[in-house]
C-alpha positions as CSV (number, residue, x, y, z in Angstrom):
1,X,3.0,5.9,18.5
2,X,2.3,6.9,15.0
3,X,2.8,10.7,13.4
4,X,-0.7,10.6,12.5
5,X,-1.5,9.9,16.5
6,X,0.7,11.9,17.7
7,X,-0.9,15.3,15.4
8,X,-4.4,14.1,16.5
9,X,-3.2,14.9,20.0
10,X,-1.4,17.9,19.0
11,X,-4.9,19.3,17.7
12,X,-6.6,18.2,20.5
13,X,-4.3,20.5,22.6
14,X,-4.3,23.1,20.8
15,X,-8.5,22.6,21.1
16,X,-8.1,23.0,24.3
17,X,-5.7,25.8,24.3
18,X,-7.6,27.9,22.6
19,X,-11.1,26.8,23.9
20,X,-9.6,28.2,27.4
21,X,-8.0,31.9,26.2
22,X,-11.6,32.2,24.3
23,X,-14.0,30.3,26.4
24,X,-14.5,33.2,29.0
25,X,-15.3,35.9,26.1
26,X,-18.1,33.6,24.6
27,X,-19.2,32.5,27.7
28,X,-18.4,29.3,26.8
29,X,-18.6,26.0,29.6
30,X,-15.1,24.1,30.4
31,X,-16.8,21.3,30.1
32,X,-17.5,21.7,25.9
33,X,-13.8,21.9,25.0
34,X,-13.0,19.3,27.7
35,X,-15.1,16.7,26.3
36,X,-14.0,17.3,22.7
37,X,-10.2,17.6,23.6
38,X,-10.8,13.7,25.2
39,X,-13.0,12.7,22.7
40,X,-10.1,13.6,19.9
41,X,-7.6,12.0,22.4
42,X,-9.7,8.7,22.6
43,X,-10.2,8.9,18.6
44,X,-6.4,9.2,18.4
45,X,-5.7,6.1,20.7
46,X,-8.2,3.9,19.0
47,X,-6.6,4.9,15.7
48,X,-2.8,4.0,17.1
49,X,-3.3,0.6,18.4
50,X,-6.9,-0.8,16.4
51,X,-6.3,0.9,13.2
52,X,-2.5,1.4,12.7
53,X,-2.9,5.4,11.9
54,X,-5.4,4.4,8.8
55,X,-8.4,6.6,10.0
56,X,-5.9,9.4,11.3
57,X,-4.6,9.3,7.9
58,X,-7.6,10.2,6.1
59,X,-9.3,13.2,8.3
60,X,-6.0,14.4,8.1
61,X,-5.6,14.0,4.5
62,X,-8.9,14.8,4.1
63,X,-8.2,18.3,6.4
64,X,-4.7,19.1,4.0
65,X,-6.9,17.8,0.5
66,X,-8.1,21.5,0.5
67,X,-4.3,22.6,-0.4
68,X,-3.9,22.9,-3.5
69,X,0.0,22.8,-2.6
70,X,-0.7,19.7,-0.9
71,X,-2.4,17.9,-3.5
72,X,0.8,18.9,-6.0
73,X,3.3,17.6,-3.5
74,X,1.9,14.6,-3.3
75,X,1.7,14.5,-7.3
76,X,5.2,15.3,-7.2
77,X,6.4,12.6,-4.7
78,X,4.8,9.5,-6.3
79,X,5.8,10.7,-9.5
80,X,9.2,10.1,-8.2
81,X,8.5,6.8,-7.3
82,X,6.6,5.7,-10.4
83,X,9.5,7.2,-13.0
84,X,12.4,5.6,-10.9
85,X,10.9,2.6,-10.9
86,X,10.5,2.4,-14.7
87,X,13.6,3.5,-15.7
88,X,15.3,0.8,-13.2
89,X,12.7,-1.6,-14.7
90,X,10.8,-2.2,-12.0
91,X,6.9,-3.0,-13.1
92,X,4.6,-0.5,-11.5
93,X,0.8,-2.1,-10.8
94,X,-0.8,1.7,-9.5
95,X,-0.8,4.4,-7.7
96,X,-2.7,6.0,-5.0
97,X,-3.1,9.8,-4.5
98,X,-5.3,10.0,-1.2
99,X,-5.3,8.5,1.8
100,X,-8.7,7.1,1.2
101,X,-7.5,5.7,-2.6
102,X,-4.7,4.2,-0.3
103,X,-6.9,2.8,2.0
104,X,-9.0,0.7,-0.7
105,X,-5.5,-0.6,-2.2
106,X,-4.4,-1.6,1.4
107,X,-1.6,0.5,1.1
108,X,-0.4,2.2,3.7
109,X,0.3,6.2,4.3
110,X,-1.8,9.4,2.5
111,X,-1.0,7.5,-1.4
112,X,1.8,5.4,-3.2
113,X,3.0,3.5,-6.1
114,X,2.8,0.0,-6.1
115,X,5.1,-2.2,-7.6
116,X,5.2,-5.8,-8.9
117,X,7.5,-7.0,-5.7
118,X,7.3,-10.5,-6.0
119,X,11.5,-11.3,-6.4
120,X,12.5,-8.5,-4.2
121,X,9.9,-10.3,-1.7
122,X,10.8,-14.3,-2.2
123,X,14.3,-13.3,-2.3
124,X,13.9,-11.5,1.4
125,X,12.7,-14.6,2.3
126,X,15.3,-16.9,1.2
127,X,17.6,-14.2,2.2
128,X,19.6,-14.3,-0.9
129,X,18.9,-10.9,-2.2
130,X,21.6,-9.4,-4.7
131,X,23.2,-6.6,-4.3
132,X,22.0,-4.9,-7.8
133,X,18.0,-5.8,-6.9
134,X,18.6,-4.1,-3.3
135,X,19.9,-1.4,-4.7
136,X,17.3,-0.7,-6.8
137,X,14.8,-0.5,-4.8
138,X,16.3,1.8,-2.3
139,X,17.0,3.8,-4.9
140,X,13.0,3.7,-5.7
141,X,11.7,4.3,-2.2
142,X,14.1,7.6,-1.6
143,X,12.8,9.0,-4.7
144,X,9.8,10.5,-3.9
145,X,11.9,12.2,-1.5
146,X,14.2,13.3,-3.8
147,X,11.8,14.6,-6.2
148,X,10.0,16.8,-3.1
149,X,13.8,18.2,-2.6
150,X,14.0,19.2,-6.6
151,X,10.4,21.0,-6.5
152,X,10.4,22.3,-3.6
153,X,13.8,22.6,-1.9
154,X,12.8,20.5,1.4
155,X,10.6,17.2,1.4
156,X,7.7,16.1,3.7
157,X,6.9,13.3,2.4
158,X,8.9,10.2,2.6
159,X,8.7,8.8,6.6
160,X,7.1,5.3,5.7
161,X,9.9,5.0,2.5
162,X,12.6,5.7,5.2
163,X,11.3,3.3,7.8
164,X,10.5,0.5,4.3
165,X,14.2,1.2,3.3
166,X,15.6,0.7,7.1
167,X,14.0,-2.1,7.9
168,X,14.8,-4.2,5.2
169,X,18.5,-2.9,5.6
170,X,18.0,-4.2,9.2
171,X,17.0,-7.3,8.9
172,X,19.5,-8.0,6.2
173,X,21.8,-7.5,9.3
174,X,23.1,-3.8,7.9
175,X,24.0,-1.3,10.9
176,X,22.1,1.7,11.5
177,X,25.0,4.0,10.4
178,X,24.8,1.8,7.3
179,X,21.1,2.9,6.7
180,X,21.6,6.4,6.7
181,X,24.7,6.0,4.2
182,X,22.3,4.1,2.0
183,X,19.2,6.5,2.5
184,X,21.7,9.4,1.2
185,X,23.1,7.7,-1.4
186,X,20.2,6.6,-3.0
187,X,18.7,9.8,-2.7
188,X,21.6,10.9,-4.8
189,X,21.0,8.3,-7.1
190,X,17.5,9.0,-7.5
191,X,18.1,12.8,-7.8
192,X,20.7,12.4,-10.7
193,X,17.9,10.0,-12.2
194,X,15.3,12.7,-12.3
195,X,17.5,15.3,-13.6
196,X,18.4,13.2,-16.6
197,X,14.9,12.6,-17.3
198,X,13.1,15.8,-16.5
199,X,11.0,16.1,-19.4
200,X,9.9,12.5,-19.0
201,X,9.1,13.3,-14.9
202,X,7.5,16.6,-16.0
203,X,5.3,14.5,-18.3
204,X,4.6,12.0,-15.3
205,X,3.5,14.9,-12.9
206,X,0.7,16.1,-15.7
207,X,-0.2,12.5,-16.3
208,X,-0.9,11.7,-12.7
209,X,-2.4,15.0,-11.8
210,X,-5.0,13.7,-14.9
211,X,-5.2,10.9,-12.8
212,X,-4.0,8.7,-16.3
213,X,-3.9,5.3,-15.7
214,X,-0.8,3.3,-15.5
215,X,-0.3,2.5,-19.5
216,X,-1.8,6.1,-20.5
217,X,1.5,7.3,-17.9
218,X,4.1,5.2,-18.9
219,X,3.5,6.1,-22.3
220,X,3.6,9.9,-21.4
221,X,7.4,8.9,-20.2
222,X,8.3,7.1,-23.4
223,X,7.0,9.8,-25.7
224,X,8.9,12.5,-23.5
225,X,11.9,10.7,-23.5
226,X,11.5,10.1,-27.3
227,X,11.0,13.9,-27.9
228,X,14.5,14.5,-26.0
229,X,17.0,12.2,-27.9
């Protein structure tokens, strides 16, 4: 079951928790916060297996959009993404900041950069992929996660780039202990990228926040890394 299922049903217990230590003092029937804690249940089930977590994503994203902490982190993560990705020379096609912007792109999770994926996909297929091209996009999908850890000293972000980065490893034929080497060492990678080009990520963040559009940003990276040397 998904994280976003599995919080729908955490609300809807805490619904009912609370419903019964405050449902005597309001006078309050069992029967109210009985049928909402199913109803939330059923919404959550429907959501798992019909929609994938989509609709779970955005009330929750929706419920979190009113942080303005929330809203930054996300800034922050995909920023990571989208300047890794350019200075590995990767082409970036958009980015999402919501769940529902994600939603329209057919993207999956609460936002996300997308990439022009095309090689790294036909060469999955053919099951030729080199060793530089892998590598490069690991190193893309654990930087959002690596930029979270730089700002903020812990990430919360970065499940679906984990799983991404896994299951290709997996179906390559890598061992799971082999994943987790590769999930820490690109994370390094991408850390040491983003400290060598702060001013260009710090440029990104301001860019995106101004929800700039994918030339206006990468020209915000250029320029910032042409004020630095």
């Amino acid at each position: 079951m998904s994280t976003t299922a599995l919080n729908l049903i955490a609300i809807s217990v805490f619904i009912m928790t609370i419903s019964s230590l405050l449902g005597p003092l309001f006078h309050l029937s069992p029967t109210i916060p009985a049928t909402l804690t199913f109803t939330v249940l059923g919404i959550a089930t429907f959501d798992a297996f019909s929609l994938q977590g989509k609709g779970g994503n955005l009330v929750l994203d929706w419920i979190a959009g009113f942080s303005p902490e929330h809203r930054e982190r996300i800034i922050h993560h995909e920023a990571g993404h989208f300047l890794v990705a350019y200075l590995l020379g990767i082409p970036i096609m958009g980015y999402t900041l919501t769940a529902w912007e994600a939603l329209k792109q057919k993207q999956p999770g609460q936002g996300g950069v997308s990439f022009d994926d095309g090689e790294l996909l036909s060469q999955l297929e053919q099951g030729t992929i080199s060793a530089q091209m892998l590598e490069r996009y690991c190193t893309i999908w654990m930087a959002g996660i690596a930029a979270e850890m730089l700002v903020y000293q812990n990430a919360e972000g970065g499940v679906d780039d984990k799983s991404k980065l896994s299951m290709v490893l997996t179906n390559l034929g890598f061992p799971a202990s082999t994943c987790e080497q590769k999930q820490r060492f690109c994370a390094l990678q991408a850390k040491t990228l983003l400290q060598e080009n702060w001013s260009a990520y710090q440029a990104l963040v301001y860019a995106m926040r101004e929800r700039a559009s994918v030339a206006e940003c990468t020209h915000a990276i250029a320029q910032a890394k042409q004020q630095t040397t």
